[in-house]
C-alpha positions in Angstrom: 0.0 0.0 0.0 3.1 2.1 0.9 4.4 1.7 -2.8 1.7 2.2 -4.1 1.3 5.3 -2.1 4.5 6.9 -3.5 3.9 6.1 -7.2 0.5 7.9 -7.0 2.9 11.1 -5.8 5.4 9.9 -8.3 2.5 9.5 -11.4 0.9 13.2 -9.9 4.7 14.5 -9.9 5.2 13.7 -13.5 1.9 14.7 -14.3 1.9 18.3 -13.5 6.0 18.5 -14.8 4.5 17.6 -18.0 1.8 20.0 -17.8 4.1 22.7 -16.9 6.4 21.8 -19.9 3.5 21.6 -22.1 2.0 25.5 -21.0 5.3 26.7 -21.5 5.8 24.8 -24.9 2.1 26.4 -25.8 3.2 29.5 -24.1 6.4 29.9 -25.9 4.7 29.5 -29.0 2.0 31.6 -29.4 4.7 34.4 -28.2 7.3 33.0 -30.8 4.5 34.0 -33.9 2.9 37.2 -32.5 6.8 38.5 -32.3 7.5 37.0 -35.7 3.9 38.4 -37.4 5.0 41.8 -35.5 8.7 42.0 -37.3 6.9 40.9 -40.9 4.8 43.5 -40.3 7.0 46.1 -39.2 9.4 45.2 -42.5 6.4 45.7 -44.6 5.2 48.9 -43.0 8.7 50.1 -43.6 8.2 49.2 -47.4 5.1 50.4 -47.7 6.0 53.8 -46.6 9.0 54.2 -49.1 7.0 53.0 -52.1 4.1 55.3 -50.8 6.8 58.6 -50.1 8.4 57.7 -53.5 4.8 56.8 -55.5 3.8 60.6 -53.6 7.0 62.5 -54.7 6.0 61.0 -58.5 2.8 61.9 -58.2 3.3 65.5 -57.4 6.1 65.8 -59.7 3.4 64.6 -62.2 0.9 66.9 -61.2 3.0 70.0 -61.1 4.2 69.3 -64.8 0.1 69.0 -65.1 -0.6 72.1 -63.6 2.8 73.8 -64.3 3.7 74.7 -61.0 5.9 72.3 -59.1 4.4 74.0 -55.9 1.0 73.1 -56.6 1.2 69.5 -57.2 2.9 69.4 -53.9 0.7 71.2 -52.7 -2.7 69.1 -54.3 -0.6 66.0 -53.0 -0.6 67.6 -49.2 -4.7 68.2 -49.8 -4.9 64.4 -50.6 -3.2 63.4 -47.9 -5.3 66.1 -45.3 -8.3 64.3 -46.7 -7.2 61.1 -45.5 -6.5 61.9 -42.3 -9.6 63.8 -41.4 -11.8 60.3 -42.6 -9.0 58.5 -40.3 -9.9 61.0 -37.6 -13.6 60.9 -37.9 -13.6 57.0 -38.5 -11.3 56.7 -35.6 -13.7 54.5 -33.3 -14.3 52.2 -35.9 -10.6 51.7 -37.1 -9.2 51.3 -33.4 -12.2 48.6 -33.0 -11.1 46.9 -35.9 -7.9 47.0 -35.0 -8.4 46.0 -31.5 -10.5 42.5 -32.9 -7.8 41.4 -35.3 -5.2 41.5 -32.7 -7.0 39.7 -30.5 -8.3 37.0 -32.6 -4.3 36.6 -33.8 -3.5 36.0 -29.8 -6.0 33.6 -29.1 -5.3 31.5 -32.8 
């Protein structure tokens, strides 16, 4: 009864050591591809906001030549750009909502 007394402690002993190693296997994990979806995203923020400064600096040039003043296509770029920020402003609630669910869904995966 004694043995079998101390193999129940021994069984229970390995039990929860294997629990532990499996919630910080599972732990470790999701961690591992939030940072890794965080750095791909980063690297193609960063991308996107050359192409969009350089695809901006083209367009204006464009424009300018359009308008003939360098200075106003600059300057109609700028207004484009106002315009999107003021829908980002008023739209705010709904973007950081948004925002707020994908996150979390891509935590709990």
């Amino acid at each position: 009864m004694k043995e079998k007394k101390q193999d129940l402690g021994n069984h229970i002993s390995n039990y929860l050591d294997t629990l532990y190693d499996l919630a910080s296997v599972t732990v470790t994990q999701k961690v591992t591809n939030v940072a890794s979806r965080i750095i791909v995203t980063i690297i193609v923020c960063a991308l996107g906001l050359f192409t969009l400064f350089f695809a901006s600096l083209g367009l204006a040039w464009w424009l300018g030549d359009m308008v003939k003043s360098r200075e106003g296509g600059f300057w109609i770029v700028a207004g484009f750009y106002l315009l999107l920020i003021l829908i980002i402003i008023m739209s705010g609630k709904k973007i950081f909502s948004s925002f707020r669910n994908l996150i979390a869904r891509k935590i709990y995966e």
